[in-house]
ROMAR-808089 format. One record per residue: z, y, x of N, C-alpha, C in turn. Coordinates in steps of 0.1 Angstrom, whole numbers, plus 5000, padded with zeros to 4 digits. Layout:
<atoms>
n_pz: Z	n_py: Y	n_px: X	ca_pz: Z	ca_py: Y	ca_px: X	c_pz: Z	c_py: Y	c_px: X $
...
</atoms>
This chain:
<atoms>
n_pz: 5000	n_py: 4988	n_px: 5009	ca_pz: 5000	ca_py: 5000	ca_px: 5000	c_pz: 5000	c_py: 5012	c_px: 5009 $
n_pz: 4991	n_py: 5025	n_px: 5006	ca_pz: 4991	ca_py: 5036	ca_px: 5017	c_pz: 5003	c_py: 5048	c_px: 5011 $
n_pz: 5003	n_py: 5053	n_px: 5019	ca_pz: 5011	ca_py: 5064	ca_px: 5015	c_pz: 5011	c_py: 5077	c_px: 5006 $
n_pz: 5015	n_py: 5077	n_px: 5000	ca_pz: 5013	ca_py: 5092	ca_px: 4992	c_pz: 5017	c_py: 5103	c_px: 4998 $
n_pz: 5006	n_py: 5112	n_px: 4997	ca_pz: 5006	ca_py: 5127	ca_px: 5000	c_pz: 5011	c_py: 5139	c_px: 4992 $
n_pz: 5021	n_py: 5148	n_px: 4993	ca_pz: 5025	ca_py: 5161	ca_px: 4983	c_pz: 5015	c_py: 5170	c_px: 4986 $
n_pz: 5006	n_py: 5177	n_px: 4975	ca_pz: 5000	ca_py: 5189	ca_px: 4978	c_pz: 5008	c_py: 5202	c_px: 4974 $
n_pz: 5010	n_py: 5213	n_px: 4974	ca_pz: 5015	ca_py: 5220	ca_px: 4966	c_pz: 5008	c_py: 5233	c_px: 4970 $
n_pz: 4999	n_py: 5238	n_px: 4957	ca_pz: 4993	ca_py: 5251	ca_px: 4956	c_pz: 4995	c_py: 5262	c_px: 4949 $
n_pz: 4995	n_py: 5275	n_px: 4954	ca_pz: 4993	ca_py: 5289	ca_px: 4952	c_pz: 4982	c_py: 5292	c_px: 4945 $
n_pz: 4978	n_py: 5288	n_px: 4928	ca_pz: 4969	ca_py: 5292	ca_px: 4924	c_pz: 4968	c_py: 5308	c_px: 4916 $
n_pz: 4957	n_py: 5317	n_px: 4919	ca_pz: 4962	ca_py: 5324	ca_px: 4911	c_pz: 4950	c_py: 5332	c_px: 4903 $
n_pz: 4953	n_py: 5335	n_px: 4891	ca_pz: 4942	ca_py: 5333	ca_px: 4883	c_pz: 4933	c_py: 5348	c_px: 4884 $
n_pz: 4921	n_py: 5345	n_px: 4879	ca_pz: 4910	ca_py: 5359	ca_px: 4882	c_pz: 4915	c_py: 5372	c_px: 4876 $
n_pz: 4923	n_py: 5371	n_px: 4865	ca_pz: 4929	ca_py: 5384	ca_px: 4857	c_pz: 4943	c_py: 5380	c_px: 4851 $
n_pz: 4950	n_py: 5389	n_px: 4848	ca_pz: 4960	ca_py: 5393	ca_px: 4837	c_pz: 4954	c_py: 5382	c_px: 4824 $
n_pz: 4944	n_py: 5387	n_px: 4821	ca_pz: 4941	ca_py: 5386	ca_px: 4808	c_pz: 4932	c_py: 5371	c_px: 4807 $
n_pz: 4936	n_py: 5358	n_px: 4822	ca_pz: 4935	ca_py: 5347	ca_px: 4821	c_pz: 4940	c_py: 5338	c_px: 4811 $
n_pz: 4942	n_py: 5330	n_px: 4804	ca_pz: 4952	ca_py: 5317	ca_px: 4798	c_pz: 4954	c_py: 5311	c_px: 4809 $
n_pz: 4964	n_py: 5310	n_px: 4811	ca_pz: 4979	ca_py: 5302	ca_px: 4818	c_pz: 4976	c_py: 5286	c_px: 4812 $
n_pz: 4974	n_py: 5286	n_px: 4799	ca_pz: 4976	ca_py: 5275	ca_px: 4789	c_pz: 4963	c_py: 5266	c_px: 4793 $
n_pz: 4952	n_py: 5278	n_px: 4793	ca_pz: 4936	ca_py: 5268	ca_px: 4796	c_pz: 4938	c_py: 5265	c_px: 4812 $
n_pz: 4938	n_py: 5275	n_px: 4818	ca_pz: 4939	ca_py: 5275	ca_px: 4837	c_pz: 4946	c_py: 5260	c_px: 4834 $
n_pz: 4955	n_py: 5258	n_px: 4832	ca_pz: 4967	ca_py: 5243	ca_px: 4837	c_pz: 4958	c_py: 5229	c_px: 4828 $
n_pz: 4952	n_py: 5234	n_px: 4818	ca_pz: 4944	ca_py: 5222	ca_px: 4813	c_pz: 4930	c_py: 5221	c_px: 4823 $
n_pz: 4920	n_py: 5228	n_px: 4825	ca_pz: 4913	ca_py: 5227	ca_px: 4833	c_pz: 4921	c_py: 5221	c_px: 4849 $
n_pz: 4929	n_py: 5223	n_px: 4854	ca_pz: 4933	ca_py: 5215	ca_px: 4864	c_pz: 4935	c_py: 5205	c_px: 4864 $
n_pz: 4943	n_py: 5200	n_px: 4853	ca_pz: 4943	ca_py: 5185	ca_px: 4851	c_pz: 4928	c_py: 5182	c_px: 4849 $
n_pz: 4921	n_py: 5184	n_px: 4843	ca_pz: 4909	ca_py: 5180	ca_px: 4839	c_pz: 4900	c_py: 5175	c_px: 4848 $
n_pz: 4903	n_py: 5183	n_px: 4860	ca_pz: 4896	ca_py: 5187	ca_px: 4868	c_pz: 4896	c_py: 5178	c_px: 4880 $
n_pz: 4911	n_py: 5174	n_px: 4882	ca_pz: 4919	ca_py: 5168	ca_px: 4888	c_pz: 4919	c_py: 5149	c_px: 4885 $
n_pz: 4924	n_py: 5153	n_px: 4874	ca_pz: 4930	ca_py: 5142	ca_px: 4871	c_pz: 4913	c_py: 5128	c_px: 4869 $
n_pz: 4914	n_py: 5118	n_px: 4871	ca_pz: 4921	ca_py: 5106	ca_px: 4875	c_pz: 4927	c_py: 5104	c_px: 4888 $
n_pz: 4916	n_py: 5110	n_px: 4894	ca_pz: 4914	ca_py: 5106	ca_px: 4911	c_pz: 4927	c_py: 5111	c_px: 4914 $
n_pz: 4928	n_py: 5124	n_px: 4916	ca_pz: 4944	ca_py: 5133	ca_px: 4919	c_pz: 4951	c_py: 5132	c_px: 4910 $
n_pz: 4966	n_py: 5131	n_px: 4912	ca_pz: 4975	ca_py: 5132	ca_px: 4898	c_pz: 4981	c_py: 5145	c_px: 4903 $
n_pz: 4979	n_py: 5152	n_px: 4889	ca_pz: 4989	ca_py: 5164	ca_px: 4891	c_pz: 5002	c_py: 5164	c_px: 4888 $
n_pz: 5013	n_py: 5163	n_px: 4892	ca_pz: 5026	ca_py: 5160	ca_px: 4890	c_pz: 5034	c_py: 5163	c_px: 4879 $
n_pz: 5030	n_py: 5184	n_px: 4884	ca_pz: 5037	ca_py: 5192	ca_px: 4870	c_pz: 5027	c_py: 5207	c_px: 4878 $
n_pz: 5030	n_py: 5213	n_px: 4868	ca_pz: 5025	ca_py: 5226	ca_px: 4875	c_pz: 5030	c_py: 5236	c_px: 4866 $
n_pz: 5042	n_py: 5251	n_px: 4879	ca_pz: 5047	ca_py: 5254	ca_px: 4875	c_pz: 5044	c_py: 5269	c_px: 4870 $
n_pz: 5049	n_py: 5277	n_px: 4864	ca_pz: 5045	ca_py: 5295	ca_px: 4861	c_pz: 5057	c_py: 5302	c_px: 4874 $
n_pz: 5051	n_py: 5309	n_px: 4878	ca_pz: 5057	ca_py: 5318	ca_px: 4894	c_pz: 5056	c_py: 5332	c_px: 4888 $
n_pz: 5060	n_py: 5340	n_px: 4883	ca_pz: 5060	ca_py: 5352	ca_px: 4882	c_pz: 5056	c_py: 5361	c_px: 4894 $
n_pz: 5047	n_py: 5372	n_px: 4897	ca_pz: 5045	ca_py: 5376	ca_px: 4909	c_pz: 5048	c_py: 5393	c_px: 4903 $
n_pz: 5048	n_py: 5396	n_px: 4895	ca_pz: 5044	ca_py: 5411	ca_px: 4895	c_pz: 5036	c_py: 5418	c_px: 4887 $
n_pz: 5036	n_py: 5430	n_px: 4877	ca_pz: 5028	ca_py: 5438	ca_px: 4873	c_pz: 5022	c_py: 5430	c_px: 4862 $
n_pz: 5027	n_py: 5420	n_px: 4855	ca_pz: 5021	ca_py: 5408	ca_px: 4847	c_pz: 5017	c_py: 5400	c_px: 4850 $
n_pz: 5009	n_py: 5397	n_px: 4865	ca_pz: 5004	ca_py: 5386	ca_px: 4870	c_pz: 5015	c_py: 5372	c_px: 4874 $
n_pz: 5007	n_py: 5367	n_px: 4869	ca_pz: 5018	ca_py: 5348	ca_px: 4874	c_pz: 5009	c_py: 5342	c_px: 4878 $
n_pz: 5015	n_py: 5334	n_px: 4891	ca_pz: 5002	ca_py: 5325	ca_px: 4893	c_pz: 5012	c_py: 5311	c_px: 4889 $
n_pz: 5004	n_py: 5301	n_px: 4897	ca_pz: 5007	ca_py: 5289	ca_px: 4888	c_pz: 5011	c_py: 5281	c_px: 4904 $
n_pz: 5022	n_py: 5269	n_px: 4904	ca_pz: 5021	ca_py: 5263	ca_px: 4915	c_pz: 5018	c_py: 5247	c_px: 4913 $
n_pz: 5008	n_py: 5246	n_px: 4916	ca_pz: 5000	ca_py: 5232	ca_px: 4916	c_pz: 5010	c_py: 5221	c_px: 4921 $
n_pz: 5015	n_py: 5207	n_px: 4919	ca_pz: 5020	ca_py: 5202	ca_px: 4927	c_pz: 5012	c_py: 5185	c_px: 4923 $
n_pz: 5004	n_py: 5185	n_px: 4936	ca_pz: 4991	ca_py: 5170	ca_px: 4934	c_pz: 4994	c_py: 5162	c_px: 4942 $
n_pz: 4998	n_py: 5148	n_px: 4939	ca_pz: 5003	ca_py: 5140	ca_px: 4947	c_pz: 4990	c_py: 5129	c_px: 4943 $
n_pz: 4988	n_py: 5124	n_px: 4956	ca_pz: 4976	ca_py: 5120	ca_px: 4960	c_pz: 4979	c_py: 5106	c_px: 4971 $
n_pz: 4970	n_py: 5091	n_px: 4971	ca_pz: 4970	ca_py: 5083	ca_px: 4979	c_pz: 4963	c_py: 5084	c_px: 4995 $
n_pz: 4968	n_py: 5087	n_px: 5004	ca_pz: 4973	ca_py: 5085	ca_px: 5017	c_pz: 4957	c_py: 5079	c_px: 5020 $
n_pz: 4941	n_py: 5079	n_px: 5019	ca_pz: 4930	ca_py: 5073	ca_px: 5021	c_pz: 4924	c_py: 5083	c_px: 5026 $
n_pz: 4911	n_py: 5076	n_px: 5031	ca_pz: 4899	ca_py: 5087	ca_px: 5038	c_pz: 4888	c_py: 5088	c_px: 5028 $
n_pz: 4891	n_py: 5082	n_px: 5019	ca_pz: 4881	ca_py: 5095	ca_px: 5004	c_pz: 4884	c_py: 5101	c_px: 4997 $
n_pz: 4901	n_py: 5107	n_px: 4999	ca_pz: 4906	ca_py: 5115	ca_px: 4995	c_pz: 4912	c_py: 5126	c_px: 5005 $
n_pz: 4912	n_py: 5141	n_px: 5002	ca_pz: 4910	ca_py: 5151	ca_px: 5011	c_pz: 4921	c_py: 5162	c_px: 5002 $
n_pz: 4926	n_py: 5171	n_px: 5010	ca_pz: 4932	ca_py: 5183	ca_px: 5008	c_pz: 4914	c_py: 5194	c_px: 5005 $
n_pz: 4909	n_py: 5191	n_px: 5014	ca_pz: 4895	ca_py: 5201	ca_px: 5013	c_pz: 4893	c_py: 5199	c_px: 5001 $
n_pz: 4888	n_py: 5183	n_px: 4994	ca_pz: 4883	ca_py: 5176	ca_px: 4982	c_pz: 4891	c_py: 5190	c_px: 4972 $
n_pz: 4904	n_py: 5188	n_px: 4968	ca_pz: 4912	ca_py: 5191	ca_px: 4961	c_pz: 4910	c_py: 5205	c_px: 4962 $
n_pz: 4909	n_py: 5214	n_px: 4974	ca_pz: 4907	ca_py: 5228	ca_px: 4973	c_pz: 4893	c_py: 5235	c_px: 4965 $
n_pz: 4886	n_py: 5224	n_px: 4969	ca_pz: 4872	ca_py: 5224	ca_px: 4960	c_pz: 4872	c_py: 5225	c_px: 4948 $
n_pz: 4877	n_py: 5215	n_px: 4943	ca_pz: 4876	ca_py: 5210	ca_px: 4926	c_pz: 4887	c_py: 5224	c_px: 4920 $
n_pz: 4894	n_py: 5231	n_px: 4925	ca_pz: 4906	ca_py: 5239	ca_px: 4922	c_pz: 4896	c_py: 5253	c_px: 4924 $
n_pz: 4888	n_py: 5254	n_px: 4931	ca_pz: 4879	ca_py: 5267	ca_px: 4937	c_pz: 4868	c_py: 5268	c_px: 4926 $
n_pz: 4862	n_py: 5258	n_px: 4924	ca_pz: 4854	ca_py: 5253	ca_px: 4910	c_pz: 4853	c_py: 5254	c_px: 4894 $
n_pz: 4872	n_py: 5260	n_px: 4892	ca_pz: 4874	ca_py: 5259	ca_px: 4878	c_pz: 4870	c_py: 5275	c_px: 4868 $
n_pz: 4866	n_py: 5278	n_px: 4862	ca_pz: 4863	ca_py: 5291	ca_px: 4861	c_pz: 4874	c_py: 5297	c_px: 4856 $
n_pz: 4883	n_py: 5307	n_px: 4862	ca_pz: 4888	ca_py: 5319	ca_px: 4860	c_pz: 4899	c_py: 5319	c_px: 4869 $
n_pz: 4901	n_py: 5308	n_px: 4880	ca_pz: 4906	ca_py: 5310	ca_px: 4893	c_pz: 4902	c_py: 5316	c_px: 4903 $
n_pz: 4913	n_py: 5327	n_px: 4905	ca_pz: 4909	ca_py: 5338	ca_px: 4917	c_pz: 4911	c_py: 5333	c_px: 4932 $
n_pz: 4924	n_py: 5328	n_px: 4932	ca_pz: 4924	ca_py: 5328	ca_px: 4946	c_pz: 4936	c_py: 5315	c_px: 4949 $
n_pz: 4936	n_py: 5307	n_px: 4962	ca_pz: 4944	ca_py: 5291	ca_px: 4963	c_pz: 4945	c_py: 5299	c_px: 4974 $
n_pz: 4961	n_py: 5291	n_px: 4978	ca_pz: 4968	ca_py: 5287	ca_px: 4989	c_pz: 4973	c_py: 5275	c_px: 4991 $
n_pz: 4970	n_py: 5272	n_px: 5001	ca_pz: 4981	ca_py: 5258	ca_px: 5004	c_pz: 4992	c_py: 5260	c_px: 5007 $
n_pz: 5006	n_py: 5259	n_px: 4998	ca_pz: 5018	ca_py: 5261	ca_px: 5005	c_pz: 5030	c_py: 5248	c_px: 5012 $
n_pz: 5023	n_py: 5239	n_px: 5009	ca_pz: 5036	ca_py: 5230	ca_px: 5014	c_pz: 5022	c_py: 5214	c_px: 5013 $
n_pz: 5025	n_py: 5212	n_px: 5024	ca_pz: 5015	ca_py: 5193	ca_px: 5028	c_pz: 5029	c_py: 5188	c_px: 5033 $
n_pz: 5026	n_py: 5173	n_px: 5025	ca_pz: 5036	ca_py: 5163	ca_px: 5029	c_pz: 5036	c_py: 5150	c_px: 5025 $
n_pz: 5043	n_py: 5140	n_px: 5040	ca_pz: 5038	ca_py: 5127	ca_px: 5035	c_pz: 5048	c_py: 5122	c_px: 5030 $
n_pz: 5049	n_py: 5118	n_px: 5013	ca_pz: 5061	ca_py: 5113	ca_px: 5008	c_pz: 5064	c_py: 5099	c_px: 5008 $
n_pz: 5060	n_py: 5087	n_px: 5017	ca_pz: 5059	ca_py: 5075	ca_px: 5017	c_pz: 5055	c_py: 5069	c_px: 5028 $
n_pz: 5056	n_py: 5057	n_px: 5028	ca_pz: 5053	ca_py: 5046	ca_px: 5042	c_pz: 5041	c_py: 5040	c_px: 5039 $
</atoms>
């Protein structure tokens, strides 16, 4: 069995006047079978903006990528801008 990987992302959406509600559905959507999205949380940043913190835990293989993942997240329409904030291997 390989190891599982934590992703955890800084997403933040193109405007104020984004859905929070659609943005988190499109992730999974977007995401999901391949990546499992764990939970993804609301971060309050300021001036009404929130972004969202991704947390994708993912199998430990070479057809699976952090790049992959930044892609499909870069892809969704009304996402502005990704960070990676925290990589980690949660398993043996």
């Amino acid at each position: 069995m390989s190891a599982q990987v934590l992703l955890v992302y800084r997403v933040m959406p193109e405007s104020v006047e984004t859905s929070l509600e659609g943005l988190k559905n499109d992730i999974r959507g977007k995401l999901e079978p391949k990546y499992r999205v764990a939970k993804i949380d609301e971060e309050p940043i300021g001036f009404g903006i929130t972004a969202l913190k991704v947390y994708v835990q993912m199998e430990e293989r070479e057809d699976r990528s952090s790049d992959e993942v930044e892609e499909l997240l870069r892809s969704i329409n009304g996402v502005g801008n990704i960070e990676l904030e925290y990589f980690s291997r949660v398993g043996f």
